[in-house]
Every structure is written in structure tokens, then in C-alpha cells.
C-alpha positions as CSV (number, residue, x, y, z in Angstrom):
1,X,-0.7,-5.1,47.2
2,X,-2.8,-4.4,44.2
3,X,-1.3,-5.3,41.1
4,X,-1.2,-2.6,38.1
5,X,-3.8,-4.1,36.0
6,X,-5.9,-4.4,39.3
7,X,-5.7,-0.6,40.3
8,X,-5.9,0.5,36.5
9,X,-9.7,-1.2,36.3
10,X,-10.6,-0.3,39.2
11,X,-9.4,3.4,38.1
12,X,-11.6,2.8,34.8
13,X,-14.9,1.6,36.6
14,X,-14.6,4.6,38.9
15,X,-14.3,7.4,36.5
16,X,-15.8,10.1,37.8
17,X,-19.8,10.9,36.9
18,X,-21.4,14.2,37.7
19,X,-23.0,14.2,40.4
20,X,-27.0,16.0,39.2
21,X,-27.1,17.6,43.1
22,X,-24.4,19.6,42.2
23,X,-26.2,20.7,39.4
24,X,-25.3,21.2,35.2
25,X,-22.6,23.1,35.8
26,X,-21.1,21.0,37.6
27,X,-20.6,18.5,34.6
28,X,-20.0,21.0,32.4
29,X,-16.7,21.9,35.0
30,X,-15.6,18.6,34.5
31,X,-15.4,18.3,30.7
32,X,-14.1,21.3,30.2
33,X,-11.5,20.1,32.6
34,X,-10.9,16.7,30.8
35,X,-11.1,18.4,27.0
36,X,-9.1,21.6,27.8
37,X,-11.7,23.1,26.3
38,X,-12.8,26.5,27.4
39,X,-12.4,30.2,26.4
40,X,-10.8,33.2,27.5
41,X,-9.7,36.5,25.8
42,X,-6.5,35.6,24.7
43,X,-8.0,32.7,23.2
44,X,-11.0,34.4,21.5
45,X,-8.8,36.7,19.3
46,X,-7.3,33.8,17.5
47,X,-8.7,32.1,14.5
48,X,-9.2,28.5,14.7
49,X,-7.3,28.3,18.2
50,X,-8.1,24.7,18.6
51,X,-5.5,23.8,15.5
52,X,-2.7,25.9,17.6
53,X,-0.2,24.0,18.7
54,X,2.1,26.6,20.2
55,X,4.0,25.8,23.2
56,X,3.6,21.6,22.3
57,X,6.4,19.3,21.9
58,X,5.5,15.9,20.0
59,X,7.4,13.2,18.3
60,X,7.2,11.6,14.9
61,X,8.7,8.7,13.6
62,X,9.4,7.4,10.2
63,X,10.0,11.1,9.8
64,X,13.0,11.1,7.2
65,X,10.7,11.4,4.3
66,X,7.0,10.4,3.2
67,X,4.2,11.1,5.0
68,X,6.2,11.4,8.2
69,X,8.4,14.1,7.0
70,X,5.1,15.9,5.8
71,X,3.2,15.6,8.9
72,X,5.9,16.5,11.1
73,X,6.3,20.0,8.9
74,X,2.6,20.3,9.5
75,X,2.7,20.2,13.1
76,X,5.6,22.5,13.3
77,X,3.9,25.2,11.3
78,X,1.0,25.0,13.4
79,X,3.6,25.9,16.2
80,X,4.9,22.8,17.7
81,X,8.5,21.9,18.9
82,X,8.6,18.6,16.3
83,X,11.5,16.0,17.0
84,X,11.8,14.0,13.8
85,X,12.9,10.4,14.5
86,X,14.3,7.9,12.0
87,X,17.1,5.1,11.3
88,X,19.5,7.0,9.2
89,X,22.3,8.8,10.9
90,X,21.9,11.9,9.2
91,X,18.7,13.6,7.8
92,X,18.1,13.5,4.2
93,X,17.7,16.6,2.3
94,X,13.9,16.8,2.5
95,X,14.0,17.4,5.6
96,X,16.0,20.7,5.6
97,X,13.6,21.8,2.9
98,X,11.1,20.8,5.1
99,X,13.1,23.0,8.1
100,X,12.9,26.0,5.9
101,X,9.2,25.9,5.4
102,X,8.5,26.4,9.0
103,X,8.7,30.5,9.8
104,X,9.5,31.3,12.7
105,X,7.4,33.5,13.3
106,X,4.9,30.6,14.2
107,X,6.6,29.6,16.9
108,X,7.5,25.9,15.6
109,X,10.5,24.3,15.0
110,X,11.9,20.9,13.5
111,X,14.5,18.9,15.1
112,X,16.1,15.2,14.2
113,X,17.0,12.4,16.1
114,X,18.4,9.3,14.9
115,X,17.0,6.6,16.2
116,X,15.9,2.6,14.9
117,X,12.1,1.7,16.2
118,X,13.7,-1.7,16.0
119,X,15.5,-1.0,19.0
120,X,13.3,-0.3,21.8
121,X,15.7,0.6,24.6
122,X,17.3,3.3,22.5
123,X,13.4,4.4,21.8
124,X,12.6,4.6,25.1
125,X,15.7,6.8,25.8
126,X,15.5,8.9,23.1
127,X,11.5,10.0,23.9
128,X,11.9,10.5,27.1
129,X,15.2,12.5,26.8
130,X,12.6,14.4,24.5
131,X,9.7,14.9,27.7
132,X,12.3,15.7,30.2
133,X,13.7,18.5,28.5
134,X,10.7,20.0,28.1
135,X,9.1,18.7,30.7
136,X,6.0,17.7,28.7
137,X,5.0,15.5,25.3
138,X,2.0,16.2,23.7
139,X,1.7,14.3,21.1
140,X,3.7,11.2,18.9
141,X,2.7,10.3,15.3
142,X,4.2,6.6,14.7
143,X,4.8,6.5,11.0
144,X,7.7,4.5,10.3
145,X,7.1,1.2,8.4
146,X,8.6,-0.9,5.4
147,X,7.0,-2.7,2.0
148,X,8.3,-5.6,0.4
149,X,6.6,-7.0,-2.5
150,X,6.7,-10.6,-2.5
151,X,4.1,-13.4,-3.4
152,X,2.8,-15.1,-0.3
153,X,4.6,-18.4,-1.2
154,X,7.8,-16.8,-1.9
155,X,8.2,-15.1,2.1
156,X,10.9,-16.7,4.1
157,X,9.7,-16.4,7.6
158,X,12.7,-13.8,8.8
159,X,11.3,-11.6,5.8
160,X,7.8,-11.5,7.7
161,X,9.4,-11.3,11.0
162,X,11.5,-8.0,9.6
163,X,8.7,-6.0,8.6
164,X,6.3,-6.9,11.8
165,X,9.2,-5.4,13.8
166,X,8.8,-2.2,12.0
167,X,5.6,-1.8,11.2
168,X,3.8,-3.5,14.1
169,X,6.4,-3.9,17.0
170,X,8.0,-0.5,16.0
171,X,4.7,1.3,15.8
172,X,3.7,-0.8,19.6
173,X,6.9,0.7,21.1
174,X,6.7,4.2,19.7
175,X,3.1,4.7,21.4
176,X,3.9,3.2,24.7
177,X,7.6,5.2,24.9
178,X,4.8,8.2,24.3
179,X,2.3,7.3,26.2
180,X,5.3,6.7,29.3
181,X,6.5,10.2,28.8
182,X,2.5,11.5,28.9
183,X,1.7,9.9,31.8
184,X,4.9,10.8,33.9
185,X,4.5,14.6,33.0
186,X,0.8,14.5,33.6
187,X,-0.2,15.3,29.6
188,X,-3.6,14.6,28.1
189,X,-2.0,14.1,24.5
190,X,-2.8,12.8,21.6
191,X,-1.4,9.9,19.7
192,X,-1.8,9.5,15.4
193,X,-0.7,5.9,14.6
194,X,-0.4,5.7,11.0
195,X,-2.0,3.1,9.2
196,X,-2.8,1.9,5.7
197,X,-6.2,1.6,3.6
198,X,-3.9,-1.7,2.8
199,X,-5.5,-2.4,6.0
200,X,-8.7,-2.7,5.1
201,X,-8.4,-3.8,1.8
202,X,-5.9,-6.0,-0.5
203,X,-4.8,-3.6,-3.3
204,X,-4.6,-4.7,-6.9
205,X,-1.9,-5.6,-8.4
206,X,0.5,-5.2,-5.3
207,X,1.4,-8.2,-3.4
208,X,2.2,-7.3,-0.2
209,X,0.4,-9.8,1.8
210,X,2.6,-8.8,5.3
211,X,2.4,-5.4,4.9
212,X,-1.0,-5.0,4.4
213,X,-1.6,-7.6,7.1
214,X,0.6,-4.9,9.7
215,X,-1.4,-2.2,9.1
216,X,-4.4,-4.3,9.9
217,X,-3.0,-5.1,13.2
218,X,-2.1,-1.5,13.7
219,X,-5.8,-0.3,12.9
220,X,-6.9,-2.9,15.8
221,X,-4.1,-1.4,17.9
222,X,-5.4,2.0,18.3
223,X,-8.7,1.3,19.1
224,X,-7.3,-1.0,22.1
225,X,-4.8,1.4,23.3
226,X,-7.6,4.2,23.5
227,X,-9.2,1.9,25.4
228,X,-6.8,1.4,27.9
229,X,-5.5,5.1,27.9
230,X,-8.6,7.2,27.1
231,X,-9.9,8.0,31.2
232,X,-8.2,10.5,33.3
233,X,-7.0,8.5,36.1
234,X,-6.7,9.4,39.9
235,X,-3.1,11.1,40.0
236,X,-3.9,13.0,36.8
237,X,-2.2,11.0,34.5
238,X,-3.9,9.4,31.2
239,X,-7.0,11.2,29.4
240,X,-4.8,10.0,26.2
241,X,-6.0,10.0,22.6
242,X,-5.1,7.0,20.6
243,X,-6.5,7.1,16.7
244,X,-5.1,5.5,13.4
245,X,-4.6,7.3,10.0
246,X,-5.0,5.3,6.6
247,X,-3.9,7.1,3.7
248,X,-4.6,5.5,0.4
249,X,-2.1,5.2,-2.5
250,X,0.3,8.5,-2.0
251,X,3.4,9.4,-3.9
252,X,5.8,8.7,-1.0
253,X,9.2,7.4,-1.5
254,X,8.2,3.6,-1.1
255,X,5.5,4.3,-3.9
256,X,7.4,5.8,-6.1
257,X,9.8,2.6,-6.3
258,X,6.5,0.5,-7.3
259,X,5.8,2.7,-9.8
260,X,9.2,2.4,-11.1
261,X,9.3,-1.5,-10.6
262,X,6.1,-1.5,-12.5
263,X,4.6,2.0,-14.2
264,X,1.1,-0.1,-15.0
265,X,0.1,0.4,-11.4
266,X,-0.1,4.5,-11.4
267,X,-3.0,4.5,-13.9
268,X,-4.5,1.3,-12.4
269,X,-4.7,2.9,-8.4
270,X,-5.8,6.2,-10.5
271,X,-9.3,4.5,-11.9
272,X,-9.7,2.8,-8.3
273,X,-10.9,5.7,-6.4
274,X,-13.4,8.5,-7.1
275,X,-10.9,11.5,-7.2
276,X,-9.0,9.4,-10.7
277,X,-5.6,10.2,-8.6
278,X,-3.3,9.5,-6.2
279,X,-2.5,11.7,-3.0
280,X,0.4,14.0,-2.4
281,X,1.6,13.8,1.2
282,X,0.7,17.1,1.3
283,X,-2.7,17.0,1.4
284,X,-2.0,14.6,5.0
285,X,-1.3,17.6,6.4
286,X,-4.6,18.8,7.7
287,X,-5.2,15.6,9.3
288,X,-1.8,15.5,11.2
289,X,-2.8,19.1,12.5
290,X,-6.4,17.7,13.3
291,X,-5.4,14.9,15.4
292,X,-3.1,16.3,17.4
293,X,-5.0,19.5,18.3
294,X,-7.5,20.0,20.7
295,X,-9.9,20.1,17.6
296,X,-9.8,16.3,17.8
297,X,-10.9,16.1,21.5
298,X,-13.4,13.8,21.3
299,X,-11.8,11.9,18.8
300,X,-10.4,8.4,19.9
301,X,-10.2,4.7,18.9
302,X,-10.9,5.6,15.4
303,X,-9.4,4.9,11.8
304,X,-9.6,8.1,9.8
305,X,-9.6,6.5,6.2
306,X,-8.5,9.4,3.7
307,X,-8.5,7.5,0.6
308,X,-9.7,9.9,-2.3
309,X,-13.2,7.5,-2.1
310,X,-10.9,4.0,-2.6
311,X,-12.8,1.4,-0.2
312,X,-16.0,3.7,-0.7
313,X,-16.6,1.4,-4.1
């Protein structure tokens, strides 16, 4: 018997090609069967039907507040069915203000979940309680992680260990309890792995040696995950999207206690990037609709850096 690694490479090398006797259209057919691309009249008399996400369930973590909340919003007013997932037992106030942006008129809706990415069984449960009620997941953004500022000398080993499991492990867990649920319901979706420009570079005046370090590995992450998930395979299953999204220094919640630990760094981050400010998670918004819409449908195994200019220097 075959193992699954066996039967997933030989699945890989035996993507189908078009075959030239059958002529163009033939391999046209095919990615328009792969991308969902394709018009027809109810289509046509949209604007920008790509970005709709009506009738598409996804699944955001990290989604109490921040750039989770704000993405989450984004996808619901683009007309998904959003389930926000975080630790605390009961949603903070954000996210009913959040709730109350969404018309519904747009067909999109925001729901919470508690749930800790720590704790992988309850993950697992909770997503695909998610996919079998509606039978379908589309997409999962995996935005949960945690900052602690210490030197490098100073970090007992548990503290490292702690924020891996959120920001690594937890982001692992989140993808494949997604990437379960797409492959069991057949869906080619779409998976946004948030990241850090801490990833690519150390920031000044911020030491945060593990955290940056986790969003590093994260990065690396989706580009292996696209990899492995990117080509339909024989039962239908896979044709998943895997990208990363590394936001430079925004006013989140966990940025706002820096600045408030130390006020200095707000007009140092300012000069650091060609824009002189730092993002609103608003303005993440676009980007959460963009990868996890069909516009992004040959988008995969990529970083999308939005960093007014930062690591442009």
C-alpha cells in the first residue's frame, strides 16, 4: 500500500498538462476550471466580481482585535460568513462595532468562537464544526500571535517556547485544521497567514528577538505549504492558496502598549519608512479582501510586504 506522501508526489508529478491535439481550447478549459475563472451574465453585471465573496465561509484567528478583527470585518463586508476565533471567552467590544459595520444588505455576517490556537484538538473541532455546517470553507486568515520585549540574554527558555506556540505552532495548526476542512469538502480556497516585516528585518529600538524570529519562520511556512497544497489532485481536493501578509508598524493593540512603555518609538518607526507614518489596521483591509478572492488566483507562496516603503530603504 502506498503511503500518503508516496501517492501525494506521484499526484504532484502527474498534474495534468494540456494535451496540444486537443487544441487551445482545450487548456484554456482547464484553467478556467482550476482558477474559477470564467464569465457569465450574472457575473458580468457586477463591478469588480472577483472581490465578491458572497456565499463563502472563512475563518480568522487572532480575530478579537488588531489586524484580525479588521480583516475579518473586511471579508464580511465583501459578503462572507466570517467566524472570528480567539482565546477570550467573550468578544471584546471591537468586535460588536465591528458587527455593526457589516450591512446586511451585503450578504456577510460576523460570528465568534472562542477558541486557544494553543490547543490544537479544540482547533481542529472548532474549524471543522465550522466546514460541516456549511458544508464548505473557503478561506482562513491565521492572525493570532503575541510580543514580548525582552533582551536576548534576559529569555528564559519557557518564555521562547510560549510565543513559538502562538505564533508559529498556532499559526501551523490553524492552516492545516483549514486546509483539512478544504480538502474534505472539495474547496479550492485560499489561505492569508499573517506575518510581520519583523520578519524580514530587526526593528529599531524594539527587542523582540523571538518574535521577529516567528514571523520569519511563518514567511518560510507559506511558501512550503503552497507548495505542498497548490495542485488540484486526482479526487478534486487541493488547488489551495497559501500566501503570507507582513504588515509594517500598525496601531494595533500590542503596538499601542510599546508606545506607551516607550513614546520615543512612534516618531522613530515614523522617519523609518517613506509614507513618515504608521498604518491603521484599516488600510489591511484591501489586502484581506485581495487574498481571499478569486482576484488573487494566481497568487501563491508569496509574502505580500505592505510596509508604507519600510525595508524598501
Amino acid at each position: 500500500m502506498k503511503t500518503y506522501t508516496q501517492q501525494a508526489q506521484e499526484e504532484y508529478l502527474s498534474f495534468p498538462v494540456t494535451d496540444l491535439t486537443l487544441g487551445p481550447q482545450a487548456g484554456v478549459d482547464r484553467i478556467k476550471s482550476v482558477s474559477s475563472w470564467g464569465h457569465n451574465e450574472q457575473v458580468s453585471k457586477q463591478q469588480f466580481p472577483a472581490f465578491d465573496l458572497g456565499g463563502n465561509v472563512f475563518v480568522v484567528t487572532g480575530a478579537a482585535g488588531g489586524i484580525g478583527l479588521t480583516m475579518a470585518e473586511a471579508l464580511a463586508e465583501a459578503g462572507g460568513t466570517v467566524y472570528c476565533l480567539d482565546r477570550a471567552q467573550t468578544p471584546h467590544k471591537d468586535f460588536f462595532e465591528a458587527k455593526d459595520h457589516v450591512k446586511p444588505q451585503h450578504g456577510g455576517s460576523l460570528h465568534y468562537q472562542q477558541v486557544d490556537v494553543t490547543d490544537t484538538d479544540s482547533l481542529n473541532a472548532v474549524v471543522s464544526s465550522i466546514a460541516d455546517k456549511h458544508r464548505r470553507l473557503d478561506g482562513a486568515i491565521a492572525a493570532a500571535a503575541i510580543q514580548q520585549v525582552t533582551p536576548a540574554l534576559d529569555y528564559k527558555p519557557s518564555d521562547v517556547s510560549r510565543m513559538l506556540d502562538v505564533n508559529y505552532t498556532g499559526v501551523y495548526m490553524t492552516a492545516t485544521a483549514a486546509a483539512r476542512a478544504m480538502m474534505k469538502y472539495k474547496c479550492h480556497g485560499s489561505i492569508c497567514l499573517v506575518a510581520s516585516m519583523s520578519g524580514l528585518v530587526a526593528n529599531k529600538g524594539l527587542l523582540s528577538s523571538v518574535y521577529n524570529s516567528s514571523k520569519a519562520a511563518v514567511i518560510q511556512l507559506a511558501r512550503n505549504l503552497a507548495m505542498e497544497w497548490g495542485r488540484p489532485r486526482l479526487d478534486g481536493s487541493g488547488g489551495i492558496r497559501v500566501n503570507a501578509l507582513s504588515p509594517g508598524h500598525t496601531l494595533t493593540p500590542m503596538v499601542r502598549e510599546n508606545l506607551r512603555v516607550d513614546p520615543d518609538l512612534l516618531p522613530l518607526w515614523e522617519k523609518e519608512n517613506f509614507l513618515g507614518r504608521i498604518a491603521d489596521p484599516e488600510e489591511f483591509k484591501g489586502a484581506a479582501i485581495f487574498l481571499l478572492s478569486r482576484a488573487s488566483s494566481f497568487m501563491t507562496g508569496n509574502n505580500l510586504v505592505i510596509d508604507g516603503g519600510h525595508t524598501a530603504w
